[in-house]
BABALO-287753 format. One line per 4 residues: number of its first residue (from 0); their letters; for each residue x, y, z of C-alpha. Coordinates in nm, 3 decimals. Example, Ala and Ser with C-alpha at 12.3 -4.5 7.8 and 13.67 -1.06 7.14 Angstrom:
REM BABALO-287753
0) AS) 1.230:-0.450:0.780 | 1.367:-0.106:0.714
***
This chain:
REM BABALO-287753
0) XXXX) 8.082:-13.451:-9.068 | 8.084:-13.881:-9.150 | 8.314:-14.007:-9.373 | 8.268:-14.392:-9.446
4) XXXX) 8.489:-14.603:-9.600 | 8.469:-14.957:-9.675 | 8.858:-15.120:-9.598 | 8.982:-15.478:-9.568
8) XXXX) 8.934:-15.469:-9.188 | 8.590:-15.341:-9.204 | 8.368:-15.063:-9.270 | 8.585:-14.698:-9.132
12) XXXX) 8.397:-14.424:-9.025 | 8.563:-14.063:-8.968 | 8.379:-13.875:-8.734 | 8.478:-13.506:-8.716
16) XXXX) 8.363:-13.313:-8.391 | 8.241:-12.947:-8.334 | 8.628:-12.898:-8.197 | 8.794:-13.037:-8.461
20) XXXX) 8.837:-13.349:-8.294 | 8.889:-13.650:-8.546 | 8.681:-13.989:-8.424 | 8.758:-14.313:-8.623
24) XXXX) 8.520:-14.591:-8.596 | 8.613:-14.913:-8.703 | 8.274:-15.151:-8.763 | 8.401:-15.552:-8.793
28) XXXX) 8.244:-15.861:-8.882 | 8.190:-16.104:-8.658 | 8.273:-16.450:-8.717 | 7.981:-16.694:-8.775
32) XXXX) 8.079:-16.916:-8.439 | 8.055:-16.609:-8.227 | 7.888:-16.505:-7.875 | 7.702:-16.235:-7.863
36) XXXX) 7.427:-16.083:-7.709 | 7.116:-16.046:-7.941 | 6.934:-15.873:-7.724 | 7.032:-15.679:-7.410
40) XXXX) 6.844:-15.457:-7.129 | 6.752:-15.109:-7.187 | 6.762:-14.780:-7.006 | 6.346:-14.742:-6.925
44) XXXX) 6.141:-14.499:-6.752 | 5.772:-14.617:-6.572 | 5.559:-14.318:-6.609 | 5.217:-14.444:-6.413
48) XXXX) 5.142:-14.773:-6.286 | 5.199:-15.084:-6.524 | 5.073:-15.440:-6.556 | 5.432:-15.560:-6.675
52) XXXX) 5.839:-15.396:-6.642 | 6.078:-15.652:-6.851 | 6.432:-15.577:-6.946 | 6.534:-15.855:-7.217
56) XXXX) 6.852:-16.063:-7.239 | 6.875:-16.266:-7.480 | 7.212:-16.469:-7.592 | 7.392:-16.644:-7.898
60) XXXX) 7.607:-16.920:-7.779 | 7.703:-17.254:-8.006 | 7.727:-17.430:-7.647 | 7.446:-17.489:-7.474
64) XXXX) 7.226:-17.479:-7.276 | 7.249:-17.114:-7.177 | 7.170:-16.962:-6.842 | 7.125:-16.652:-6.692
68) XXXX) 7.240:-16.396:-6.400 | 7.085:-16.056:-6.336 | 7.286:-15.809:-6.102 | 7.193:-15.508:-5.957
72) XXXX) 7.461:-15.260:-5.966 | 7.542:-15.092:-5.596 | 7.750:-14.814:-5.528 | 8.011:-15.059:-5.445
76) XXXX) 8.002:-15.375:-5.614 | 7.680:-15.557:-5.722 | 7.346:-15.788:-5.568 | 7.303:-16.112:-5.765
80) XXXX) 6.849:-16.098:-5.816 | 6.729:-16.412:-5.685 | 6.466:-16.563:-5.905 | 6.137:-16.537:-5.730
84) XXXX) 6.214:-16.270:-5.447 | 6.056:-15.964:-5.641 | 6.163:-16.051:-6.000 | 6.079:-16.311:-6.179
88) XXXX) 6.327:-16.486:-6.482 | 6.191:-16.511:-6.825 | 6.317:-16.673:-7.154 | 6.410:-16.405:-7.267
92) XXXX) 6.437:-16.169:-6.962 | 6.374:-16.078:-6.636 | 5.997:-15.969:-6.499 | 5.985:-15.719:-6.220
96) XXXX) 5.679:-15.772:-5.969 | 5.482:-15.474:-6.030 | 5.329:-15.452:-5.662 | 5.624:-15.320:-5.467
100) XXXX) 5.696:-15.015:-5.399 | 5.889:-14.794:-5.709 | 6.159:-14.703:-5.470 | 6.276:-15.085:-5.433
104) XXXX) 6.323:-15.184:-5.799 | 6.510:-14.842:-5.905 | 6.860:-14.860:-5.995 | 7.119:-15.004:-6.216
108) XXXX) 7.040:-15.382:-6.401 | 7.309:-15.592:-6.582 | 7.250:-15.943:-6.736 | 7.467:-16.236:-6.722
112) XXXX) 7.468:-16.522:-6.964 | 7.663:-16.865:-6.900 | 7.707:-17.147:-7.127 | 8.009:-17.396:-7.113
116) XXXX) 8.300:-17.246:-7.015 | 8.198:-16.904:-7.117 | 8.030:-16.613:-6.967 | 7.955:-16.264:-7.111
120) XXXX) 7.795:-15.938:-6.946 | 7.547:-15.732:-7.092 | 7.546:-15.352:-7.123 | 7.405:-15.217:-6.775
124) XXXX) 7.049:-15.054:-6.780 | 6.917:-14.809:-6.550 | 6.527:-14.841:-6.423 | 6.390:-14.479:-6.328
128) XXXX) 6.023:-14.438:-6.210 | 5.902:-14.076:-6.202 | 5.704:-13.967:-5.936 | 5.497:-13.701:-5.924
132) XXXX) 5.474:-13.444:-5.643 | 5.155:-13.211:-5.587 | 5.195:-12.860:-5.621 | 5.147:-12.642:-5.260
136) XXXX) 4.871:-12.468:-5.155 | 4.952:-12.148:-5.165 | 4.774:-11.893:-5.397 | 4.924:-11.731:-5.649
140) XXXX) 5.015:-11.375:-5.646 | 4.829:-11.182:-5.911 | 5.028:-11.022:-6.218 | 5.045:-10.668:-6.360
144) XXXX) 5.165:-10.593:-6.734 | 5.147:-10.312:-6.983 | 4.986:-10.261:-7.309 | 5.269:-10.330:-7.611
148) XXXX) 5.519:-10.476:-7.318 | 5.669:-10.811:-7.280 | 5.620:-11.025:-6.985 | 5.620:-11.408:-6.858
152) XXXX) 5.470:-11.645:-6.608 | 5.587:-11.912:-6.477 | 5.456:-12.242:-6.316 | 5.486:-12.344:-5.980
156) XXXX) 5.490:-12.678:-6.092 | 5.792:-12.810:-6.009 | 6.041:-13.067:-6.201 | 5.962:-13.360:-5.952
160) XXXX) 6.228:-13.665:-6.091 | 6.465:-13.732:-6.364 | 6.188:-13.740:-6.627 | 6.165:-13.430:-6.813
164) XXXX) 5.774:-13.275:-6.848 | 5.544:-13.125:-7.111 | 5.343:-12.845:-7.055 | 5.009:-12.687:-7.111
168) XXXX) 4.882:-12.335:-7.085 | 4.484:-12.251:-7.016 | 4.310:-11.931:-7.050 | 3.988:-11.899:-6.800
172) XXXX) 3.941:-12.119:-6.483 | 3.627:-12.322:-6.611 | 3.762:-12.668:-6.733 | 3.524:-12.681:-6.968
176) XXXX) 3.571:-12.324:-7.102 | 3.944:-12.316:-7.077 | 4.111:-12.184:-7.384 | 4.423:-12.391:-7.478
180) XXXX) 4.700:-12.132:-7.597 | 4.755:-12.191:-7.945 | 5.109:-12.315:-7.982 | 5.096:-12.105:-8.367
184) XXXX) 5.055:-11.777:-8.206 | 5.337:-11.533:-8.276 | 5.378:-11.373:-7.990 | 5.283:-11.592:-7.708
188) XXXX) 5.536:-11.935:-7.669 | 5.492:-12.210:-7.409 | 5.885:-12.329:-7.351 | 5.976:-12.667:-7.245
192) XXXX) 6.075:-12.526:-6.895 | 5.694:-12.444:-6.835 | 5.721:-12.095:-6.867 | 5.464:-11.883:-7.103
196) XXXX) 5.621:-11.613:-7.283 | 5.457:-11.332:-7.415 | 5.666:-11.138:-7.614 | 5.409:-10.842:-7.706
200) XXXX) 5.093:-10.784:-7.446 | 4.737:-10.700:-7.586 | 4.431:-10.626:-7.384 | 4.283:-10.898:-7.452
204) XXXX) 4.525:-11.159:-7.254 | 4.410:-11.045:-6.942 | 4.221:-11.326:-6.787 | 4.344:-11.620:-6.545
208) XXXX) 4.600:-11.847:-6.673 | 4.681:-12.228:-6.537 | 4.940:-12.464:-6.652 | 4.862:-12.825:-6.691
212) XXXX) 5.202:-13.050:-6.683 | 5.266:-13.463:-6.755 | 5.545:-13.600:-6.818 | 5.740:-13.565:-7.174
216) XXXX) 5.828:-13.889:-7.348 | 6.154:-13.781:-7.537 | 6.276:-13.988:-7.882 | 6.530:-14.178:-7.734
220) XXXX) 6.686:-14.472:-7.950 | 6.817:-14.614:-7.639 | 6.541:-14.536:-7.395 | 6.216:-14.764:-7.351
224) XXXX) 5.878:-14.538:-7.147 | 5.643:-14.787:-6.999 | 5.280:-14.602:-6.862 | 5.028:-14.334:-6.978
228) XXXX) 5.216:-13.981:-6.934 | 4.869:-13.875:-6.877 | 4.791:-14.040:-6.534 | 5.030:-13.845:-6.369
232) XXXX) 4.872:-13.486:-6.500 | 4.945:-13.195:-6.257 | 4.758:-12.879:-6.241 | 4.909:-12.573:-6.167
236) XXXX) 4.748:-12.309:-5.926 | 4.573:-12.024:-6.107 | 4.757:-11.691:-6.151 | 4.552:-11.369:-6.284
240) XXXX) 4.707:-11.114:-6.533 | 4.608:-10.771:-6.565 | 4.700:-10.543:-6.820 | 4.714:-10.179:-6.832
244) XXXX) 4.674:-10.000:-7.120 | 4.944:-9.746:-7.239 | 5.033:-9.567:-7.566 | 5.217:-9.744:-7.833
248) XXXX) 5.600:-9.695:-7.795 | 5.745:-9.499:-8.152 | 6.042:-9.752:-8.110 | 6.016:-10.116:-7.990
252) XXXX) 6.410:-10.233:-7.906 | 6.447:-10.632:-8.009 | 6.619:-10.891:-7.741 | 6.635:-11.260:-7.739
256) XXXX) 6.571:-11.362:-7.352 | 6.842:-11.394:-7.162 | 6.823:-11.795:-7.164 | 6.773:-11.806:-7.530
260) XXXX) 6.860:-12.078:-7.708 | 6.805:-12.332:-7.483 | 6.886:-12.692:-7.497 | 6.572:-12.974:-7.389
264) XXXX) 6.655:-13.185:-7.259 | 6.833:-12.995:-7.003 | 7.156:-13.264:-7.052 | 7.079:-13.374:-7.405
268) XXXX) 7.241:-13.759:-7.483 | 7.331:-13.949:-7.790 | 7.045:-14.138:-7.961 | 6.783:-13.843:-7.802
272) XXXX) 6.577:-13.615:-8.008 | 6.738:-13.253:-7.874 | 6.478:-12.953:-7.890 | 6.653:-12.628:-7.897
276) XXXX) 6.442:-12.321:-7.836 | 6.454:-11.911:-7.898 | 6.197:-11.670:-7.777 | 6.267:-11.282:-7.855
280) XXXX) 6.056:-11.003:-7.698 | 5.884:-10.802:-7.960 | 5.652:-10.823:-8.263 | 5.611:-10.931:-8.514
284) XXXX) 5.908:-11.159:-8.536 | 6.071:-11.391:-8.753 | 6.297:-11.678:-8.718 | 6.573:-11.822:-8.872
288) XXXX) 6.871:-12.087:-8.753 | 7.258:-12.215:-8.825 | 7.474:-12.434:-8.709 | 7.865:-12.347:-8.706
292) XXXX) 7.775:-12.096:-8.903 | 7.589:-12.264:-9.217 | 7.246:-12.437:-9.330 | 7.098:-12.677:-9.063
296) XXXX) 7.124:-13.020:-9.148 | 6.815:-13.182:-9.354 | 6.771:-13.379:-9.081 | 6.674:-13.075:-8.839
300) XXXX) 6.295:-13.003:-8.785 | 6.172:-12.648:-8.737 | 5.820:-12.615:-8.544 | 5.615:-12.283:-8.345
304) XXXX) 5.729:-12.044:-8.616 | 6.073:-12.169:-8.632 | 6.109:-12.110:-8.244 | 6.168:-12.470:-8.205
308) XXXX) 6.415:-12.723:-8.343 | 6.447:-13.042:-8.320 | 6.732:-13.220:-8.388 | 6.631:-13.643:-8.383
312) XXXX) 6.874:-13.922:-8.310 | 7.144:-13.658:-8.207 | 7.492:-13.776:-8.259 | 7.873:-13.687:-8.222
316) XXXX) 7.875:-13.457:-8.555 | 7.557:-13.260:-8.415 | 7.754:-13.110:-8.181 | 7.848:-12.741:-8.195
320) XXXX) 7.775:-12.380:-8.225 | 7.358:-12.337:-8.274 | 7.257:-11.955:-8.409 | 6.876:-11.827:-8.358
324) XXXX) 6.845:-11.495:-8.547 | 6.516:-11.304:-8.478 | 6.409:-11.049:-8.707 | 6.130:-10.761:-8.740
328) XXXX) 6.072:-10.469:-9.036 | 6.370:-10.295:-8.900 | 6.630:-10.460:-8.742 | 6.773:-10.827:-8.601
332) XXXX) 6.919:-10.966:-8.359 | 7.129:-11.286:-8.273 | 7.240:-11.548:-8.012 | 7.423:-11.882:-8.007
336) XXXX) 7.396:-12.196:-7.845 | 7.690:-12.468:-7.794 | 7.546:-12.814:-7.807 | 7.722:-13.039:-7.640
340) XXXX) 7.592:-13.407:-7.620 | 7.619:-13.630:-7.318 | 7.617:-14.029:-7.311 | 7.723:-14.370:-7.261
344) XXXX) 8.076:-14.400:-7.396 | 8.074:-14.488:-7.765 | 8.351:-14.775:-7.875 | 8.585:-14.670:-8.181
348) XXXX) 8.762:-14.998:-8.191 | 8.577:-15.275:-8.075 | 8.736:-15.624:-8.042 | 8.746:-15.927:-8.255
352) XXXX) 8.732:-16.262:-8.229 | 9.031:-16.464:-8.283 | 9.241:-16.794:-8.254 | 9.600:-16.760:-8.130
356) XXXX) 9.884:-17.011:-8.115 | 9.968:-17.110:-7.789 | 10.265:-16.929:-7.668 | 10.231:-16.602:-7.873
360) XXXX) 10.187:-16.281:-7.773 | 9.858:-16.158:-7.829 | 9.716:-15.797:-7.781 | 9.309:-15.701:-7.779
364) XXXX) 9.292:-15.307:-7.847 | 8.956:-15.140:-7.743 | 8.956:-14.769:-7.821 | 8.645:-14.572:-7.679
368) XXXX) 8.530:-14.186:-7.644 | 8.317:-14.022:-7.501 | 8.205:-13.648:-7.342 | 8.390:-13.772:-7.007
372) XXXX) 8.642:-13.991:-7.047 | 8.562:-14.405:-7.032 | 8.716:-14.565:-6.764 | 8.839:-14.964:-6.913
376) XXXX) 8.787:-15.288:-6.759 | 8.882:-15.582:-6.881 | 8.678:-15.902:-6.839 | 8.713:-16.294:-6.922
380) XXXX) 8.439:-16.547:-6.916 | 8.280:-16.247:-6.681 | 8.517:-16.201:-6.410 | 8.725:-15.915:-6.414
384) XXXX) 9.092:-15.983:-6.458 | 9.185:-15.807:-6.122 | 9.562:-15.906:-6.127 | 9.781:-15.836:-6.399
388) XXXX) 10.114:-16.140:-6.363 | 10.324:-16.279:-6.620 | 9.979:-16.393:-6.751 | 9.862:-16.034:-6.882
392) XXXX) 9.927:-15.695:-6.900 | 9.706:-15.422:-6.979 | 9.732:-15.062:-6.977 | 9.375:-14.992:-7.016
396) XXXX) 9.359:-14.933:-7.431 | 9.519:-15.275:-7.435 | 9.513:-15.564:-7.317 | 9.785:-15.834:-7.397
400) XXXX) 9.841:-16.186:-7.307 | 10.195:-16.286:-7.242 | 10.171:-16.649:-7.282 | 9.909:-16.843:-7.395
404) XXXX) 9.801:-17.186:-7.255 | 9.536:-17.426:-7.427 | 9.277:-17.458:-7.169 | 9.399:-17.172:-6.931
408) XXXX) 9.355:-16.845:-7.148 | 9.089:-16.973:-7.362 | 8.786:-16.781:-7.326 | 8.546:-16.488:-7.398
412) XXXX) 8.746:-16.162:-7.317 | 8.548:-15.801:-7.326 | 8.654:-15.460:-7.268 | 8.381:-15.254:-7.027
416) XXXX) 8.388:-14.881:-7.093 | 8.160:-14.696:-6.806 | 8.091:-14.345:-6.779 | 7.861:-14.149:-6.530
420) XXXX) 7.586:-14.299:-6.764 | 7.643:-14.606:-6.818 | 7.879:-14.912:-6.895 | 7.895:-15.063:-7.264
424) XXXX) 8.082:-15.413:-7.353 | 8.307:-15.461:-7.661 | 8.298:-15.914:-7.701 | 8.589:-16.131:-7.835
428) XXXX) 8.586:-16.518:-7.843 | 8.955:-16.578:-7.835 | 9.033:-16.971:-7.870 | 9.451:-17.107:-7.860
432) XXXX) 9.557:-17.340:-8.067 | 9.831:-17.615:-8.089 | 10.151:-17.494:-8.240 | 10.191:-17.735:-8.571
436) XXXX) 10.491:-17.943:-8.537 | 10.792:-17.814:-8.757 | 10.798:-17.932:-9.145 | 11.066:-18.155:-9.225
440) XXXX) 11.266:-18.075:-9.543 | 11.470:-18.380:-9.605 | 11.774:-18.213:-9.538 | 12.033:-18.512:-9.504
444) XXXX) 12.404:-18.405:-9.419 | 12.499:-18.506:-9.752 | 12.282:-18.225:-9.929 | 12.455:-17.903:-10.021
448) XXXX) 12.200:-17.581:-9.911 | 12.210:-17.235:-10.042 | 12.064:-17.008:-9.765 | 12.039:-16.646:-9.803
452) XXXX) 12.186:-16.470:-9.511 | 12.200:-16.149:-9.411 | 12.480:-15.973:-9.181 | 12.404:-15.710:-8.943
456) XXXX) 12.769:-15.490:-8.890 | 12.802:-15.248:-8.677 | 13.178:-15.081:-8.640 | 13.305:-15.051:-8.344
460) X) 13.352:-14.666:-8.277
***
């Protein structure tokens, strides 16, 4: 469930999670004179062999001219790219040379941009290339089923890299007499984890079967696919199915596979379209779903009789308990899902710019979640603040500076919140100002002043 309210701070979002958890977001103006990213590099997967691989970075300073850093991020620490020696720096980005090899130019990218004294980082952005492995040689074993029975075969193609792949199941060994199985048909399903279900065996589906597999391009808000899934097409080796014939049983008994509902991707993430699947053995079936309990959302797409569901631009408040229900004449049966959604940590409080007087205590408050908890840095003009001294203190949430000096705590501060998929920035421009000098009122030591005072007393005990 979202709540939004609009407040003098800015616009307040309650987010309320599948536990119960309560998630306020707090979305602020920025101030006109502010620096800011307005564009920043993106997770991206190459899928075949590309003329061009860019991640953007693009900043908004009032100083300029503005330059550029690109980092790759090590296990330990990070490699400052050199412009020229494999990548090559854009306007508006950074080029990657295209001829060496993929394993080279995968990893983790972050963007640096530098104008007068002030430096900000961009979100980090991970490059994946999937590769594509050929299946073995080994035949396939033949497969026996019965008439009226349920059965499945599976590929031997096998999930070769972090991209996830989309599958395609052929009837008959001629390529150009192949029948594609009809994704409509009510009791055959072709799952996401290239497996082909049949959930009621005729005579008629005996024949030799082959699975075709390239590589799935999910809807990912924060993802970017670069290539032709196509070129990377893998062909599975054929497997024959026999099936014996056999009297019709008087009672067919209704299950929902073991595996049923399943979750595609495998570790679903924010911004993703999330296809949840249910395949029961019988026929003929029908379908129906809830979440925690109550109508799916509008939002929600059912497809393959209602054996699919997709769930785009997945979020926080899509988390939770996921019900397939399969039905025949006679009876039904049930199974549930929990969804829970992985991702880059998410900031709830972000920071804000702001001028402070020199010499007062100021604090910068960055709240974050996320499905494992964010682990805060604290940055200024792009250096981490390593040493906390009479200077700052921070306690990860917060950040606080003790004393501030024109010149010496000036600056653009951020908060980095990293997770095991990523690290996001929260930006504040924080300027210090001169203390005005003290008003004088005239007073003269012949004037007679009426002051309002107030007395603490405490008795002694």
């Amino acid at each position: 469930m979202v709540i939004k309210l609009l407040t003098t701070v800015g616009l307040l979002q309650l987010l309320v999670g599948h536990n119960g958890q309560l998630i306020t977001i707090v979305e602020k103006e920025p101030l006109t004179d502010n620096v800011r990213f307005t564009k920043e590099p993106k997770d991206t997967v190459v899928l075949s062999p590309v003329e061009e691989i860019k991640l953007d970075c693009l900043a908004n300073f009032t100083n300029k001219p503005i330059t550029y850093k690109w980092y790759k991020i090590e296990v330990v620490g990070k490699t400052q790219i050199i412009d020229g020696q494999g990548f090559t720096f854009v306007e508006d980005g950074i080029l990657f040379n295209t001829t060496l090899k993929n394993g080279e130019q995968s990893g983790i990218y972050q963007c640096e941009a530098n104008a007068t004294n002030y430096s900000i980082l961009s979100r980090t952005a991970r490059v994946t290339f999937a590769v594509a492995v050929p299946t073995g040689s080994i035949p396939r074993q033949p497969i026996r089923g019965f008439q009226y029975a349920s059965i499945v075969i599976s590929s031997d193609i096998r999930r070769f890299s972090i991209q996830d792949l989309e599958y395609k199941w052929m009837k008959g060994t001629n390529s150009t007499s192949a029948i594609p199985i009809p994704l409509d048909s009510h009791r055959i399903f072709t799952s996401h984890d290239g497996i082909l279900y049949f959930g009621e065996l005729k005579l008629e589906d005996a024949g030799e079967y082959t699975a075709q597999a390239t590589f799935r391009i999910i809807e990912d808000n924060n993802t970017m696919y670069l290539g032709d899934p196509t070129k990377n097409q893998q062909t599975s080796k054929t497997v024959t199915l026999t099936v014996q014939p056999q009297a019709k049983p008087s009672e067919e008994e209704l299950i929902i596979g073991d595996h049923f509902p399943q979750a595609f991707p495998r570790q679903p993430t924010f911004g993703q379209t999330i296809d949840l699947e249910c395949f029961a053995f019988g026929s003929p079936l029908t379908y129906s779903w809830t979440f925690n309990g109550e109508p799916l959302k509008n939002k929600t797409r059912l497809s393959d009789n209602n054996r699919r569901m997709s769930i785009p631009d997945a979020q926080l408040d899509d988390e939770g308990n996921y019900t397939c229900t399969a039905a025949n004449n006679s009876t039904n049966t049930s199974r549930n899902l929990l969804l829970q959604i992985e991702g880059r940590p998410i900031f709830s409080l972000a920071l804000s710019d702001g001028e402070v007087k020199e010499n007062a205590f100021h604090k910068l408050i960055c709240l974050s979640y996320g499905p494992a908890k964010p682990v805060i840095t604290w940055y200024r003009n792009g250096e981490p603040i390593r040493n906390i001294t009479d200077r700052y203190y921070a306690d990860g949430k917060s950040f606080i500076i003790l004393s501030p000096k024109i010149g010496r705590d000036d600056g653009i501060f951020q908060c980095a919140a990293k997770n095991a998929y990523g690290t996001i920035y929260s930006t504040a421009k924080i300027t210090i100002g001169a203390v005005p000098p003290k008003e004088n009122h005239g007073i003269t030591t012949s004037s007679f002043i009426i002051l309002n005072i107030i007395l603490l007393f405490v008795p002694f005990l």
